[in-house]
N, C-alpha and C positions, 0 to 999 in steps of 0.2 A: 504494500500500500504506500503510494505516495504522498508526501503530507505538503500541502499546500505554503509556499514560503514566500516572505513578505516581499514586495518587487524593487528592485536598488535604482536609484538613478544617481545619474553622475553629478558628481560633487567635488567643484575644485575652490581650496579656501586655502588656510592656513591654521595647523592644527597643532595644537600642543599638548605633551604627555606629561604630566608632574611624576616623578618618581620618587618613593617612599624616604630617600634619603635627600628630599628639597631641589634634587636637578630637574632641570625642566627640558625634554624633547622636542625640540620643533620639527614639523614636516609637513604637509598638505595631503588632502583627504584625495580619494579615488574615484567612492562613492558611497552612498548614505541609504538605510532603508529605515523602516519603525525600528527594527528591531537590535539595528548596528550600523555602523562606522566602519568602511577598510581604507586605510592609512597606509602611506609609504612615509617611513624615518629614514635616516642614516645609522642608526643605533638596533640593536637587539635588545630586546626585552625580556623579562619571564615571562613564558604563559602562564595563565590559570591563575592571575595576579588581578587585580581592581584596581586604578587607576582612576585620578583625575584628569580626563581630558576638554579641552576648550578650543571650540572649532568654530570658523567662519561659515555661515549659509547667506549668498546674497541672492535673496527674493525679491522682484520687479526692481532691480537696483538699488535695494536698501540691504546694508549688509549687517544680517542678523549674528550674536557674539553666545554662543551655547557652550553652559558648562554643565558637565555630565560624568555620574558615575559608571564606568565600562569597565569593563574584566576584556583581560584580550584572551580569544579565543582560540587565535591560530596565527603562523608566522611562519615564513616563508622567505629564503632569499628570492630579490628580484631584480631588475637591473642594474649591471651597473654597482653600486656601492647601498643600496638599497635595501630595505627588510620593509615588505609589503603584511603587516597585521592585521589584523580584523579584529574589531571589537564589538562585544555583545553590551547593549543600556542596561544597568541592573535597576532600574526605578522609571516609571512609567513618568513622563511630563507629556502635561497636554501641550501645553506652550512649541514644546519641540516636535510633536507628534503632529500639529497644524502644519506647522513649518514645514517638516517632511512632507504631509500630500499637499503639498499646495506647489509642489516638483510636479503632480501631475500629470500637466501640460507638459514636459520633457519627455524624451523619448527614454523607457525603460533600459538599464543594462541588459546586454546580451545575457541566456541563461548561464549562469554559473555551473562548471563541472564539482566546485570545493565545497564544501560545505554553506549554506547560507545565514549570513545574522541574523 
């Protein structure tokens, strides 16, 4: 049985990881669904860790500033010098929940072979 999974659309901002010990990650988002964030850093992370992260969304030219708690889910090298993560929201926000389907109107990402947020 299939289970129906939430739909990603692309999402390019600027994204930052807090790390337990006060450093902070920067990198830019891939793309964004209800249910999670995939991210490209320069840095590797833990999995199965909960993290502060805080990402750009600019909807109709107003660039929205979300802060969120995520657990990364999966990691992966990817180009280049790169570590493309995925991150799962561990706490429902409606505010960011609007934000996300109001992407809508974009055309959804290709289906994913990896596992989906």
């Amino acid at each position: 049985m299939e289970v129906q999974q939430p739909t990603r659309y692309p999402l390019h901002g600027r994204v930052q990881v807090a790390l337990p010990s006060q450093a902070v990650l920067s990198g830019h988002a891939l793309d964004i669904s209800v249910g999670g964030l995939c991210v490209f850093l320069h840095d590797q992370i833990p999995l199965g860790e909960v993290y502060t992260i805080r990402f750009e969304m600019v909807i109709k030219g107003k660039t929205h500033v979300i802060t969120a708690l995520a657990k990364s889910a999966y990691g992966v090298f990817a180009n280049g010098d790169e570590f493309h993560v995925g991150f799962s929201f561990k706490e429902d926000d409606p505010q960011r929940t609007a934000l996300i389907k109001s992407l809508a109107g974009k055309k959804p990402m290709a289906e994913a072979t990896s596992k989906e947020l």
